[in-house]
Every structure is written in C-alpha cells, then in structure tokens.
C-alpha positions in Angstrom: 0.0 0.0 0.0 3.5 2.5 0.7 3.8 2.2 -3.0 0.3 2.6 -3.9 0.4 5.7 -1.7 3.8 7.0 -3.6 2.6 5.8 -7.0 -0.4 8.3 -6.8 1.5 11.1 -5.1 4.2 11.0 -7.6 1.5 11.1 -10.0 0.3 14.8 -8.5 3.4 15.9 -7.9 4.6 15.4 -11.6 1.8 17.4 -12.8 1.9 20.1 -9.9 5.6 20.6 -11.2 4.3 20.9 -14.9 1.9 23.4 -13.6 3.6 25.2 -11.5 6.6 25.4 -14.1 4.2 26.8 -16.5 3.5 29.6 -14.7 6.2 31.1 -13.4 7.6 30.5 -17.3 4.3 32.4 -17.8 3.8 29.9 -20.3 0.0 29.2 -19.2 -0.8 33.1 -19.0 -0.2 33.0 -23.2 -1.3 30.0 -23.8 -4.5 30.3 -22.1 -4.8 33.7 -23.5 -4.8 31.8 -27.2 -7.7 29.5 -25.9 -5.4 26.7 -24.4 -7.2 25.1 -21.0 -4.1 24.3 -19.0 -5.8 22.5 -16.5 -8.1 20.0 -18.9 -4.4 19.5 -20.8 -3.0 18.4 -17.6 -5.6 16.4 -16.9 -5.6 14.5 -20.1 -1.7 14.7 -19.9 -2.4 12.5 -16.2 -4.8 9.9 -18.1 -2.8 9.2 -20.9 0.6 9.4 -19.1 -0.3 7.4 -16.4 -3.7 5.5 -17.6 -1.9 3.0 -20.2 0.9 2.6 -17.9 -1.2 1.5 -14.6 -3.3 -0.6 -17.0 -0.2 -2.7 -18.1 0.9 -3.1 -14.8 -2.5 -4.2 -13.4 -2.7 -6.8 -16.8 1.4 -7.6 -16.4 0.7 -11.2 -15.3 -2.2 -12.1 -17.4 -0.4 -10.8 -20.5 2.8 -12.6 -19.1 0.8 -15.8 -19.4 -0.6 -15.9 -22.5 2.8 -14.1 -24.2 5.1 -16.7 -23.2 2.7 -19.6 -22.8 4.0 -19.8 -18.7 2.6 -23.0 -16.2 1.8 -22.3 -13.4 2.6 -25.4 -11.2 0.4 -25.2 -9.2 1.2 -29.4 -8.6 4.5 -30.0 -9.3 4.7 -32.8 -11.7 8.3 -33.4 -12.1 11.6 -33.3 -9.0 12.9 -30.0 -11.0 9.3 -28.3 -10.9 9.7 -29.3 -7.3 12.9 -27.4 -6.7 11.9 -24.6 -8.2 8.6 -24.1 -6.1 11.2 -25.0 -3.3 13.7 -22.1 -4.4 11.0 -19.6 -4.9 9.4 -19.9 -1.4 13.0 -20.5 0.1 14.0 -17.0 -1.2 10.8 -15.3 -1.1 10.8 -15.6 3.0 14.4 -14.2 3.3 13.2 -11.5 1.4 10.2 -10.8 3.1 7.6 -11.4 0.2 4.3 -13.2 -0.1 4.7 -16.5 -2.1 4.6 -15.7 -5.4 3.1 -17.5 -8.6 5.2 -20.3 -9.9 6.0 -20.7 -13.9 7.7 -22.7 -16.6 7.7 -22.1 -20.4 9.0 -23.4 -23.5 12.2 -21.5 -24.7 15.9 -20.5 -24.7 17.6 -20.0 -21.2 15.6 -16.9 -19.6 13.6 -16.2 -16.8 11.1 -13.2 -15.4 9.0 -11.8 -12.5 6.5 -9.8 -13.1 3.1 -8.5 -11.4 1.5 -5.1 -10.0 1.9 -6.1 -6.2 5.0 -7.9 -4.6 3.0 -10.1 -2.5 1.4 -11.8 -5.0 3.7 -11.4 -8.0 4.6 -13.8 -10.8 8.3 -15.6 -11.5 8.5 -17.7 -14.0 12.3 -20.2 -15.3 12.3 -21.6 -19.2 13.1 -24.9 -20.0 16.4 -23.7 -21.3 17.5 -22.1 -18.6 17.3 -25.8 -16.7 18.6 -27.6 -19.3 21.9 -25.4 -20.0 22.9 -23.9 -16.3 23.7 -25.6 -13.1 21.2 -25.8 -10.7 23.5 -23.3 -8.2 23.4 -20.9 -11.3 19.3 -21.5 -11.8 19.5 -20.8 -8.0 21.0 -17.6 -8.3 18.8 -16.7 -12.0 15.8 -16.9 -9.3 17.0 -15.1 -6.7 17.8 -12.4 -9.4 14.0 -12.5 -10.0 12.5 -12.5 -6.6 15.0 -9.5 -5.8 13.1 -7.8 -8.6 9.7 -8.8 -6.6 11.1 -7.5 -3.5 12.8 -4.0 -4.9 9.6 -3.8 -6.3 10.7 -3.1 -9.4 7.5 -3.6 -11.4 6.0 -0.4 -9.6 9.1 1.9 -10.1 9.1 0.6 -13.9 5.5 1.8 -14.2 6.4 5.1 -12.2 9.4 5.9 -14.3 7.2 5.5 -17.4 4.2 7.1 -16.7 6.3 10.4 -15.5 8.0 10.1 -18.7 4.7 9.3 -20.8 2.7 12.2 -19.1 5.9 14.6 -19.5 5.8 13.8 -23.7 2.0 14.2 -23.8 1.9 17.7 -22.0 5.4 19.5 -24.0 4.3 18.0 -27.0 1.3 20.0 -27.0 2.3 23.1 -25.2 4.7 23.3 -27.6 2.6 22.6 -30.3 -0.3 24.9 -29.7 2.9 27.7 -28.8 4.1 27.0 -32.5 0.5 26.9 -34.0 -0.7 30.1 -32.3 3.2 32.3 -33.5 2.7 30.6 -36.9 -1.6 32.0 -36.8 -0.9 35.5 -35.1 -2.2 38.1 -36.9 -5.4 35.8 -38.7 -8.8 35.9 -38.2 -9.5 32.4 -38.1 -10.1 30.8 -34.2 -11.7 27.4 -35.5 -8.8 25.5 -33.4 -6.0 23.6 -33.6 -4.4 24.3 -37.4 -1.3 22.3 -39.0 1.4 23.6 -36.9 -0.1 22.5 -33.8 -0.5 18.8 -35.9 2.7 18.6 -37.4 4.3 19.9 -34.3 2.9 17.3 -31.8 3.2 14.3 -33.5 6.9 15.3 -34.6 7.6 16.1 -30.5 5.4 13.1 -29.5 8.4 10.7 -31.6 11.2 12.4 -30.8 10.9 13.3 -26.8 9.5 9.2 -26.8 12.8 8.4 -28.1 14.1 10.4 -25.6 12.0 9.3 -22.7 13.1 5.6 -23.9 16.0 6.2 -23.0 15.8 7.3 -19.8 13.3 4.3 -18.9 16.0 2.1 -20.4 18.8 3.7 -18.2 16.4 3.2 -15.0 16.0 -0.5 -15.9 19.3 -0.9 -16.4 20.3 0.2 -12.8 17.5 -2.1 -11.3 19.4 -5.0 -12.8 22.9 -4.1 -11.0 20.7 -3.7 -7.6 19.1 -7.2 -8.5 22.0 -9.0 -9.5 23.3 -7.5 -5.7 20.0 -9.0 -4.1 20.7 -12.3 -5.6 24.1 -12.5 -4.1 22.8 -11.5 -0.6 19.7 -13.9 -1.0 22.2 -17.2 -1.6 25.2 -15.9 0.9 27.5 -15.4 -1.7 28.0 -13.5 -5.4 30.0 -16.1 -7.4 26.9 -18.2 -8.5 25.3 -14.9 -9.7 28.9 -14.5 -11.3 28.4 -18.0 -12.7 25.4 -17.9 -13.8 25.7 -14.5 -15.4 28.9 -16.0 -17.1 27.4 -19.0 -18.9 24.1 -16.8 -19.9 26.7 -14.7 -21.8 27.8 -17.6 -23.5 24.1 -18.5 -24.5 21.9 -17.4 -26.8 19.3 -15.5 -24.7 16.1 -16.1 -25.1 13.6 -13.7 -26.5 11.1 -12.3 -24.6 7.7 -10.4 -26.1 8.7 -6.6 -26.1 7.1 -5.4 -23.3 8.4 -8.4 -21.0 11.8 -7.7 -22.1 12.9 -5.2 -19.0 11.6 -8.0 -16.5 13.7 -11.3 -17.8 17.3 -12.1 -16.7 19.0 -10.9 -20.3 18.5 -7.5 -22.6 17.6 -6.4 -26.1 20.7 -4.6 -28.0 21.6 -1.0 -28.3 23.3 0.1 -25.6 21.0 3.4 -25.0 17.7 1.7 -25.5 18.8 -1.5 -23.6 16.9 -2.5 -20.8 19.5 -4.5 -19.0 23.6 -3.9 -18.9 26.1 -5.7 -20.5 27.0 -9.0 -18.9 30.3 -8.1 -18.1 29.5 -5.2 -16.7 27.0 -6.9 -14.4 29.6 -9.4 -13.6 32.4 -6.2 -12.2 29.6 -4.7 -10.6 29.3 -8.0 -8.7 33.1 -8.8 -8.1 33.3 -4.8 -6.6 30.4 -5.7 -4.2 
C-alpha cells in the first residue's frame, strides 16, 4: 500500500511541477490567452501518461501468461518443478515477500517476474534455462527474480514510465499549440488547432518518446545491477550470480515479447535503449560488491 500511496502522489506531484513550471515561465498566461485550457491539458496529460501505464501493470501477469505460454505449477509434476517451487518460497521468505506465482515455459535460457503487487507477483524459469545452467546458477537466476519482486521493481518501472509518458503528452502539446498560435498570429480564423499545432505534436510526440526511452531504459538498467546484488545477498554469496551471469553470456538469450523484455534475466541490444547492462559489466559490478 506504501507504493500505492507514492505511486499516486508521484502522479500529483509530476503534474503540480508541470503546472507550476508553466507559470512562473508564464507559459499558461499565453497560452490560455490563445484559448489553451491548462488545467483539462494536464488532466488528459495524467490519463494518458499514467492510464496506459497502470493498465499494463495491473494486466502484467495475465499478459505474461498468455505471451510466453507460462505454467503455473500449481502441482509439481516433475523433481525439477519441485525445486523450483522449493527455491522460490525458500527466497521469497528471506526476502520478506508473499509466495509468489510459480512458472515454466518453452524456450531459450531466460527467466522473469512480473506483477502489479510484490506479495502476489509472478516468477516464471524456461526450459532452457534448466537444461543449460547448473542448478547453483538456476538458483541464483531466481534469486535475481525474486530480488526484482522484493525492490519492487515492477512499480518503479511503471512510475518511471508514466512520468515520462505524461511529461511527452503535456510538452508535446504546449509546444505545439505555442508554435500553431506564433505561426496563426495576426489571422482571423479561431476554428482550433491548425497544422502547426498537428505537425508539431506528432513530430515532438516521436522524438521526446525516443528520448524518454531512453531514460526508462537507463532506470531499468540500474535495477538489474541492484538485482543481481539482491541475488548475491539472498544465496550468501556473489559467485553463482557470477556464474550464472557468465554462462548466460555464453548462450543465446532467449527472447522475450517486447514489453516483457525489462523483466527477464538478459536485454535487447543498443546500448541506450537496452533494458539490461552488459554482462560483463553486471559481472564487475558483482566482483566490486
């Protein structure tokens, strides 16, 4: 509920700052002036900044499901489906967590945790992942995961992206309805919204996405290091993270639907729109700890 609590605050605060910005700028003085309603912008900023984001969140285990065809074992059928219910609920009391939600899926070595609250989250191992690492280093894959669950990572994630979202939504069209109203001054016509205010949005609505992609990106990159740390202090030690991390970058990763990609063990490439750090770098992180 802390998060809850945050989650919505943030959510005010990030529009009281756009507001309040405005106005000393005296940005809302002209631009209401022109026939711009700050408030109802800000408001729609909030819905579509925030709306799609908390709808993902709230659907992130569902959608998990059905993207990557995940089991949940509910019964464990086999002695390795045993050991991983076992190594879930073995780390998810050191770390303080409900039990969470139990997967398996067909596919290349990766694994995930996902779900809006950490006491009743999702993590979820892939066949490959068992069949090509150690069961130490599948150890220290899931205590990666259920670090995630306990940082509560999937809530920051959503945070981070609905700031940026709602930030791209309200400059795009200040700025748009700014350029629309220099590039009208002086005509008669008041019908609304012309082309610059068109071109100009949909222009600033790629290019400060691109930018606010990269920030998210950054964010979950940073999360990883503090997982890959949370791992090491769930088993006792770092070097089966070290391991594990090791023989993943000697594997072809498996691939992940798009918007599961920040929540698996391994990243997309592009180093400024990657959601996790290189493994190398993941593994000096580790041998500084």
């Amino acid at each position: 509920m802390k998060r809850i609590f945050l989650f919505v605050l943030t959510n005010v605060a990030v529009m009281a700052v756009l507001m309040v910005t405005s106005r000393i700028l005296g940005v809302d003085r002209y631009l209401t002036a022109n026939g711009l309603n700050m408030t109802a912008l800000a408001g729609f900023s909030l819905i579509m900044g925030f709306g799609g984001a908390t709808i993902s969140l709230l659907m992130s285990k569902t959608m998990a499901k059905m993207s990557t065809g995940a089991r949940v074992i509910n019964q464990p059928q086999t002695a390795d489906e045993a050991w991983i219910v076992q190594t879930v609920q073995k780390f998810a009391e050191k770390a303080g967590i409900g039990m969470p939600e139990v997967a398996i899926y067909e596919g290349a070595p990766n694994a995930f945790a996902t779900g809006a609250f950490k006491n009743s989250a999702l993590v979820a191992v892939s066949t490959g992942l068992l069949q090509n690492m150690t069961r130490e280093e599948v150890e220290a894959v899931i205590g990666h995961e259920v670090a995630h669950v306990a940082n509560g990572d999937m809530v920051t994630m959503t945070l981070i992206q609905g700031v940026m979202n709602t930030f791209v939504v309200f400059l795009s069209r200040v700025i748009g309805y700014a350029v629309d109203s220099f590039l009208r001054r002086g005509s008669d016509s008041n019908s609304g919204p012309g082309i610059g205010y068109m071109v100009t949005t949909i222009v600033l609505d790629i290019v400060l996405g691109f930018v606010a992609a990269i920030i998210v990106a950054w964010f979950s990159r940073q999360r990883e290091f503090r997982a890959d740390a949370g791992a090491a202090q769930l088993m006792g030690r770092k070097q089966p993270m070290i391991n594990a991390l090791a023989r993943l970058g000697g594997l072809t990763p498996g691939e992940l639907p798009k918007t599961m990609q920040a929540m698996g063990i391994t990243g997309g490439l592009g180093k400024l729109f990657s959601t996790h750090p290189p493994m190398e770098e993941r593994i000096a992180a580790l041998q500084k700890l």
